[in-house]
N, C-alpha and C positions, 0 to 999 in steps of 0.2 A: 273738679274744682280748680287745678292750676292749668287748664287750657288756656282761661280766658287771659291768667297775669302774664302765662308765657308767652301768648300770641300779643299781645299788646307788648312786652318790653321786647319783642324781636319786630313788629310794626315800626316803634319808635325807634329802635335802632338804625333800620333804614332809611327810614323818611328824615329824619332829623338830618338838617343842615351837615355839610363837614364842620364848620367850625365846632358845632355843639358836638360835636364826638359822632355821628350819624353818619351814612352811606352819601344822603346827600339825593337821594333816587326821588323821592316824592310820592305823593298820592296815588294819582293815576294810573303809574307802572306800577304800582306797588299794589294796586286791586286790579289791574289787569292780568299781575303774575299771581294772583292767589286764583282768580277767577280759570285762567288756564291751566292749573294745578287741578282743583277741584273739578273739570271737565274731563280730564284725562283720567284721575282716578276711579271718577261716576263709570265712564266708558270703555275703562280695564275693567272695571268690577260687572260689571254688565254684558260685556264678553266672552269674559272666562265664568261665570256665572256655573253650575253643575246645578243641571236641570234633573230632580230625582223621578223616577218612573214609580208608579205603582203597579205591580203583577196579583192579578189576582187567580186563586187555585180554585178550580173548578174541580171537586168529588167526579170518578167516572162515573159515567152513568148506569145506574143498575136495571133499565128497563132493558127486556129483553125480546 
């Protein structure tokens, strides 16, 4: 539930003009740098991923 007010008042703090108290940076970089964020974390996670194995136990065999 506070993803979206926090990602939106740290949005506008960027994008918004210097005068208006803001970075000043703009749109573009500013989904270009979320978009380069989000690729890099996709493709650590994807990675480092821990691939689990399954073993399975086979009784010995009692024919003789």
């Amino acid at each position: 539930m506070l993803t979206r007010p926090l990602g939106a008042v740290a949005e506008n703090s960027v994008e918004k003009p210097v005068a208006l108290g803001g970075l000043g940076v703009g749109t573009a970089i500013t989904s270009t740098a979320l978009l380069v964020v989000l690729v890099v974390l996709v493709g650590y996670q994807t990675r480092t991923e821990r691939r689990q194995t399954r073993t399975v136990e086979v009784a010995p065999s009692t024919v003789e």
